[in-house]
C-alpha positions in Angstrom: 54.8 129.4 108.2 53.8 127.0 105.6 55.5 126.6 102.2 53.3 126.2 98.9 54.1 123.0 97.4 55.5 122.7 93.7 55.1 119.3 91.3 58.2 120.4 88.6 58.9 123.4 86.9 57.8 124.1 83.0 61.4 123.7 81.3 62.0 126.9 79.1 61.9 126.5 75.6 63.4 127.9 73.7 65.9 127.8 74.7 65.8 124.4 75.8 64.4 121.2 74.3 62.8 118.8 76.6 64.6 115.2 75.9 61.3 113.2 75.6 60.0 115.5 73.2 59.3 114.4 69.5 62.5 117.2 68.8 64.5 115.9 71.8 64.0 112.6 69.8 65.1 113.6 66.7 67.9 115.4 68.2 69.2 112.3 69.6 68.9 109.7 67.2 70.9 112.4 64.4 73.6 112.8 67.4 73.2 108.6 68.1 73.9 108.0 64.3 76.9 110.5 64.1 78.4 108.4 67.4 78.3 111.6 69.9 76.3 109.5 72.3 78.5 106.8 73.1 78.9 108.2 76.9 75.0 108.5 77.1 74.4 105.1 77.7 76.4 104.2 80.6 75.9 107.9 82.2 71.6 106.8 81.9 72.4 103.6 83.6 73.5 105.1 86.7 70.9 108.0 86.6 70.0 109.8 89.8 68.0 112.2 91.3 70.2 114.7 94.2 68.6 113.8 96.9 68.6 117.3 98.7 68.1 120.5 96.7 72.0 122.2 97.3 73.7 118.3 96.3 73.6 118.7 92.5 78.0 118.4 92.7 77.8 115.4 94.8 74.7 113.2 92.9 76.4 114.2 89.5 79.7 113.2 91.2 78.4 109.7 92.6 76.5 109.4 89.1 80.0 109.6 86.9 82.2 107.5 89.6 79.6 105.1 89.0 78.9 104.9 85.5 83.1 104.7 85.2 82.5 101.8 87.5 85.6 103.1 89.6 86.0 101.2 93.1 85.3 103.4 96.0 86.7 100.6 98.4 84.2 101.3 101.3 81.0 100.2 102.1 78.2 102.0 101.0 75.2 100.2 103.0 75.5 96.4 103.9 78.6 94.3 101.7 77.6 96.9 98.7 80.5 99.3 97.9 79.0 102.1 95.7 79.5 105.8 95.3 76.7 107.6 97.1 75.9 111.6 97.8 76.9 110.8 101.3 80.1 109.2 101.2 81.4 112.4 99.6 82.1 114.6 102.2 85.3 114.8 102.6 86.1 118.2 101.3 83.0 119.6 102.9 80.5 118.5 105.8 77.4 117.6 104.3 74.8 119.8 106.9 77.4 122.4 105.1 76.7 121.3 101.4 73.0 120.8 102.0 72.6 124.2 103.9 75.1 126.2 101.4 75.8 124.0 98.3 79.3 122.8 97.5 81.9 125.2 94.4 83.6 123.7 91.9 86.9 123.6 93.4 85.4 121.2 96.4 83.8 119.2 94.1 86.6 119.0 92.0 88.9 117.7 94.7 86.0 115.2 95.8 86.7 114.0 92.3 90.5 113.4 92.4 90.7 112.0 96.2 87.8 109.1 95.1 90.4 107.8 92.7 88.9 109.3 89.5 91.4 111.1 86.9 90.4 114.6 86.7 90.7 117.4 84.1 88.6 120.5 85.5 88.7 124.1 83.8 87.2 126.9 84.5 85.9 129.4 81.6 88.7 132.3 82.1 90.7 129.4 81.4 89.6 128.3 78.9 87.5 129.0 75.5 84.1 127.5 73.6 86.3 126.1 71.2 88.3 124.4 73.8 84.7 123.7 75.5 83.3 122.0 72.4 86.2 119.6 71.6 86.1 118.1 75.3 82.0 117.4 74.9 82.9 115.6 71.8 85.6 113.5 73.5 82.9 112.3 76.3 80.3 111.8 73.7 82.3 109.8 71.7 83.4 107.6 74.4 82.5 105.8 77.4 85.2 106.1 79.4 85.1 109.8 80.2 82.3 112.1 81.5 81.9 115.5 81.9 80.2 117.6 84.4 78.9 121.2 83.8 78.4 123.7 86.3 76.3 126.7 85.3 73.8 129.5 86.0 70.4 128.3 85.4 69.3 132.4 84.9 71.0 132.6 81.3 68.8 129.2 80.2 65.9 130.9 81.5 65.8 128.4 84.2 64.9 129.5 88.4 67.1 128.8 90.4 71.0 129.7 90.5 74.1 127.9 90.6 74.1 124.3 89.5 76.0 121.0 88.1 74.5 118.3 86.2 76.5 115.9 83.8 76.6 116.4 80.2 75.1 113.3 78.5 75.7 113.6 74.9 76.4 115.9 71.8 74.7 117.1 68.6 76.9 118.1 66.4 74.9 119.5 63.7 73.0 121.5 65.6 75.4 122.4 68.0 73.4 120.9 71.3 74.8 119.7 74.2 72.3 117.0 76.6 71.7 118.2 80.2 71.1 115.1 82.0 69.6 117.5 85.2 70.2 115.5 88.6 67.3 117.8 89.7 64.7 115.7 88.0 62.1 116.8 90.5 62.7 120.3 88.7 63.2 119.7 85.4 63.6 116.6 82.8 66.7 116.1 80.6 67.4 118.7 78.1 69.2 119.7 75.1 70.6 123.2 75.0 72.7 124.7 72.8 76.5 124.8 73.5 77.3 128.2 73.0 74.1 129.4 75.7 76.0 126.8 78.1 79.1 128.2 77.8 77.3 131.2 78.5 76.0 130.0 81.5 79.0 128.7 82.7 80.7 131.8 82.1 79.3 133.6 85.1 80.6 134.1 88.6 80.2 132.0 91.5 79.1 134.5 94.1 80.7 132.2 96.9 84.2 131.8 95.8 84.5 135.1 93.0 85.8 132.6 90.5 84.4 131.4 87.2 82.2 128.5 87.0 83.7 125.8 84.5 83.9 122.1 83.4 85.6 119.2 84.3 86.2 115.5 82.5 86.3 112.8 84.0 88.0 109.5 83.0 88.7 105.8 84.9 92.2 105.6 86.4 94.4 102.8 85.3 93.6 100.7 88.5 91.4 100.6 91.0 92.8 103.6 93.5 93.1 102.3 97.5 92.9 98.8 97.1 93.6 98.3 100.7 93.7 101.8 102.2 91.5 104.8 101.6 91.0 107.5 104.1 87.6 107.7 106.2 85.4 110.9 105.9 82.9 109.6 108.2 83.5 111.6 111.6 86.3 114.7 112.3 89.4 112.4 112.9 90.7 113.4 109.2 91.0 116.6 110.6 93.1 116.2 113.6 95.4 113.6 112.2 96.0 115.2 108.8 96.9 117.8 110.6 99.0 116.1 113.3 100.5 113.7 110.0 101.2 116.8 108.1 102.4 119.4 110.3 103.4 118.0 114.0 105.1 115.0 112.8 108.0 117.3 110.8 108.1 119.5 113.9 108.4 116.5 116.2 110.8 114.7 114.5 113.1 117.6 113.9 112.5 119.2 117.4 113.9 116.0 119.8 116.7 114.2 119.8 116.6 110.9 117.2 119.3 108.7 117.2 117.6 104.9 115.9 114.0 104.3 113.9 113.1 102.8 117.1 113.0 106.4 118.5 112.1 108.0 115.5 108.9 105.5 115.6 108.1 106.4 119.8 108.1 110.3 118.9 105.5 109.8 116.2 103.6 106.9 118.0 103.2 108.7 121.5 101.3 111.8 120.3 99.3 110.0 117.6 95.7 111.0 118.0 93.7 108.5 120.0 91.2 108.0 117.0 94.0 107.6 114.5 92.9 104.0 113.7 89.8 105.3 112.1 91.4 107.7 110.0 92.1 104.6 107.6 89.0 102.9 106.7 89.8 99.4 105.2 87.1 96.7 104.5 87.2 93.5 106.3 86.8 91.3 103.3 85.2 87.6 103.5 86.5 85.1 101.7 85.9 81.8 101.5 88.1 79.2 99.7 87.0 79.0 95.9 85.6 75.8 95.8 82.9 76.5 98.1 82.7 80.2 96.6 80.2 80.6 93.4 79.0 84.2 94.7 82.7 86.5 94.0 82.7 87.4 90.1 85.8 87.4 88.7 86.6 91.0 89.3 86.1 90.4 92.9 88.1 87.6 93.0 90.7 89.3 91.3 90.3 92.2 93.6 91.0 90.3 96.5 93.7 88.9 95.8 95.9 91.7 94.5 94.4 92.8 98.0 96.2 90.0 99.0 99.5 90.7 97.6 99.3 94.4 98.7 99.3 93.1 102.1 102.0 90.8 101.6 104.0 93.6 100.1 103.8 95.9 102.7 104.8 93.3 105.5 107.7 92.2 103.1 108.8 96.2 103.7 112.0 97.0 105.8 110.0 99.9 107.5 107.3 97.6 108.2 109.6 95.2 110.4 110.5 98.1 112.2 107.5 99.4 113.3 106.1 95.5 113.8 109.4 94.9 116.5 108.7 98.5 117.9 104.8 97.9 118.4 105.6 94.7 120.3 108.2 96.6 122.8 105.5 99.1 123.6 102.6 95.8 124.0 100.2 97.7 121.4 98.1 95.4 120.7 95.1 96.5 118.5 95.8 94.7 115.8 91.9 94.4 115.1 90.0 97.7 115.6 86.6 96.9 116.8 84.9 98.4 113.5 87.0 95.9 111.3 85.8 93.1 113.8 82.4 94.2 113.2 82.5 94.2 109.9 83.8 90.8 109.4 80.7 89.6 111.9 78.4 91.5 109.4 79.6 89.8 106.3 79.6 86.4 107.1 76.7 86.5 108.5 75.2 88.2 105.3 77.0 84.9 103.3 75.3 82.1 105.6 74.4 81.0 109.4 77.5 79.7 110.9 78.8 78.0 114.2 82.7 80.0 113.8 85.7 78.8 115.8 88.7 81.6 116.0 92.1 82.1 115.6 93.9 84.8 115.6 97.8 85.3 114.3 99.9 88.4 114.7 98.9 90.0 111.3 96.2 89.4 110.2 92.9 88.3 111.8 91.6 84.7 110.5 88.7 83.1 111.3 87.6 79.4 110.4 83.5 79.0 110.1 82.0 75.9 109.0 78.7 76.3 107.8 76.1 73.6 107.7 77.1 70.7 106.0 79.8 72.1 104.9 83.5 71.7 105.3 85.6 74.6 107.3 86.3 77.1 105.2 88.9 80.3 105.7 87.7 84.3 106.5 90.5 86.7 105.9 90.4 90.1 107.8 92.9 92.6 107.0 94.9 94.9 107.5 96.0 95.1 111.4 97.4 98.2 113.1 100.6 97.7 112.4 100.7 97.6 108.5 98.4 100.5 108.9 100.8 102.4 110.3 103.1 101.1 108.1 101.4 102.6 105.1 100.9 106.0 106.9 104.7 106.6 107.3 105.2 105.9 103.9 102.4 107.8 102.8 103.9 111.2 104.3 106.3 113.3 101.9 110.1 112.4 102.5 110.7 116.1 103.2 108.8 115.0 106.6 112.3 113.2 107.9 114.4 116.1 106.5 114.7 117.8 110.2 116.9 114.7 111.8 119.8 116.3 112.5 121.8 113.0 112.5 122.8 112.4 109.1 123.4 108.7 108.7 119.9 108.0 110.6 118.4 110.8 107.9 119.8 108.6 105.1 118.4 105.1 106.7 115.2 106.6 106.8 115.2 107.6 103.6 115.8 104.4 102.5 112.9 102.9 104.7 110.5 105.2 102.7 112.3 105.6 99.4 109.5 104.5 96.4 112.1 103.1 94.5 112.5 100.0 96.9 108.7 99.4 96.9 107.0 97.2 94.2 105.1 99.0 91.6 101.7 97.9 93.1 102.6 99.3 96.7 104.0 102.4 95.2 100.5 103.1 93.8 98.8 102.6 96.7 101.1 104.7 98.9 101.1 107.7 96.2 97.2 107.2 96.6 97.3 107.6 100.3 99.8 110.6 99.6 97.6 112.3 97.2 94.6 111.5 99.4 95.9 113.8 102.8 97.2 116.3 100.5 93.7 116.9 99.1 92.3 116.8 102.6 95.3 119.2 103.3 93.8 121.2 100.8 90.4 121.4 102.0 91.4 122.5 105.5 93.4 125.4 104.1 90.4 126.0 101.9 92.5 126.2 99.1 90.4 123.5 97.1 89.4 126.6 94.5 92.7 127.9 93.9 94.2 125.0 92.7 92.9 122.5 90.3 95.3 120.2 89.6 96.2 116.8 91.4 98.5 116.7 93.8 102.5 116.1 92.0 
């Protein structure tokens, strides 16, 4: 049966005001002289349309993430690394989101495992006063966004559930701007607040909770410089699972008497897809002289990318899982999907003729482009550091079943975050806070809790 076609709704106003509008102008240059639309700016920037009609929570996710210009440290398409509705899947499959939509809780959690710093509320815990003073504090900077989820029914609107960022504030009139992600529906509109708090004081069908409000700000640093957990297939599943629950059981279940054999129990009944549960980028780079392409932020990036590595091979655990990985003659130290990516970005920087070498660690490879001298590719990490940063991501409370107390304690001390430097203990707490939101998810819990992980 065929479907009529539509070309946009009418927007409804009253109650709202159409953002193009000679009154949606006015509106905006009294809230632009009274500095309430300092957020507005970099939020338009990075305007997007959802690109199916249930992923309003992920294109007004991808939209903030990207107007805070926070590092998702994969690839999106190509070299590009960029926040895109289909990188966000983590707490939910996307067939899922785009046959059901996605709640608040799931998006939520999206939020806080890409890095960002998250404040989320929901309106039974919360109040319009409450409401009002966070819409001021994103319009009056750029460094923090807010997204909205509503019920289009009390604006008048069709449709039901939705989330779309809010872009800016009025404070005289007491407006809030709608920057809709569903632009195919309706343009950008200013509404008042008290009729969105309305809105978002309604019940999500799905989940029996209230809808709500979160802010979202730019963490100090860029979150998994080196390591961030791969959404792309089912192997987060299995292994969080395995990571989370089997390894405690495991550990506490046989008989441990050295690291060594605290390392085999773990190793043998890893999941055979476990290297793609950490998804790293194979970064190029070429020696600086020779380099005019990296800004500065890249160069910078890579080499406290760099010195993460470093770190985590200067680690006591990380010796003993290199020395244990060589007794059993593991030897992917290169997973084919880091190789590829490697082949992919160089070729991307230029046509080369490459010779290779390969140490223990880290995979280099010398290319010499035309008429130019050999320059250095770095890939990292290997399997081993991986691993490495694994082990250290679980909670100590994992080891607390070895029976034998003095191996208890030196294991402790292999994983203790006081012995790591401060940029390593970031990146394992990331990694932590990472597989206890996928944790989370699994348990469907991701509405019930709010909050990032302690």
């Amino acid at each position: 049966m065929s479907i009529a076609s539509l070309y946009r709704r009418l927007l409804p106003s009253p109650p709202a005001i159409d953002f193009a509008s000679l009154e949606g102008k006015k509106i905006f240059n009294e809230a632009l002289q009274k500095g309430t639309m300092e957020g507005f700016f970099r939020l338009i920037s990075y305007f997007q349309t959802q690109s199916e009609p249930a992923f309003c929570g992920l294109a007004s996710l991808s939209m903030v993430l990207n107007s805070l210009s926070i590092d998702p440290g994969r690839k999106w398409k190509g070299p590009w690394r960029w926040f895109d509705e289909s990188m966000l899947e983590c707490c939910e499959p996307l067939d899922i989101v785009k046959d059901k939509g996605i709640t608040f809780g799931k998006v939520v959690c999206l939020a806080h495992s890409s890095g960002a710093k998250v404040e989320a509320f929901r309106t039974n815990q919360s109040t319009i006063d409450d409401f009002r003073k966070y819409v001021v504090k994103c319009s009056t900077s750029d460094n923090c966004h807010m997204i909205s989820t509503y019920h289009r029914e009390v604006l008048k609107q069709t449709g039901t559930g939705h989330f779309s960022p809010i872009g800016g504030y009025n404070a005289k009139r007491d407006m809030a701007l709608i920057l809709d992600v569903a632009r195919f529906k309706y343009p950008p509109h200013w509404v008042p607040l008290k009729l969105l708090w309305n809105a978002m004081d309604s019940i999500d069908q799905s989940t029996g909770r209230h809808r709500g409000f979160m802010l979202i700000s730019r963490p100090h640093r860029e979150p998994g410089l080196l390591y961030t957990l791969s959404c792309k297939d089912e192997s987060w599943i299995s292994i969080a699972k395995y990571l989370k629950e089997d390894v405690p059981l495991l550990v506490s279940s046989q008989h441990v008497d050295t690291i060594e054999r605290i390392l085999h129990v773990v190793f043998k009944s890893l999941p055979s897809n476990f290297n793609q549960f950490i998804r790293w980028i194979a970064e190029i780079r070429r020696t600086e002289d020779v380099n005019q392409n990296l800004s500065p932020e890249e160069k910078s990036r890579l080499n406290l990318k760099q010195e993460l590595l470093k770190q985590v091979q200067e680690t006591e655990l990380f010796k003993h899982v290199d020395k244990f990985l060589s007794s059993v003659g593991y030897e992917d130290n290169q997973p084919d999907f880091a190789a590829k990516a490697l082949s992919q970005e160089a070729e991307l920087l230029t046509e080369i003729e490459s010779e290779e070498t390969c140490c223990r660690e880290t995979c280099v490879k010398c290319i010499k482009g035309v008429g130019e001298e050999t320059t250095t590719v770095v890939a990292y990490p290997s399997g081993n550091d991986v691993f490495t940063a694994l082990l250290l991501a679980l909670p100590p409370e994992t080891w607390s079943g070895i029976k034998d107390q003095s191996l208890l304690q030196e294991m402790n001390q292999l994983i203790s975050m006081d012995s790591l430097p401060t940029l390593l203990q970031q990146e394992v707490l990331h990694l932590r806070r990472q597989l206890e939101l996928l944790k989370r998810c699994q348990e469907n819990k991701e509405d019930e809790v709010l909050s990032a992980p302690a």
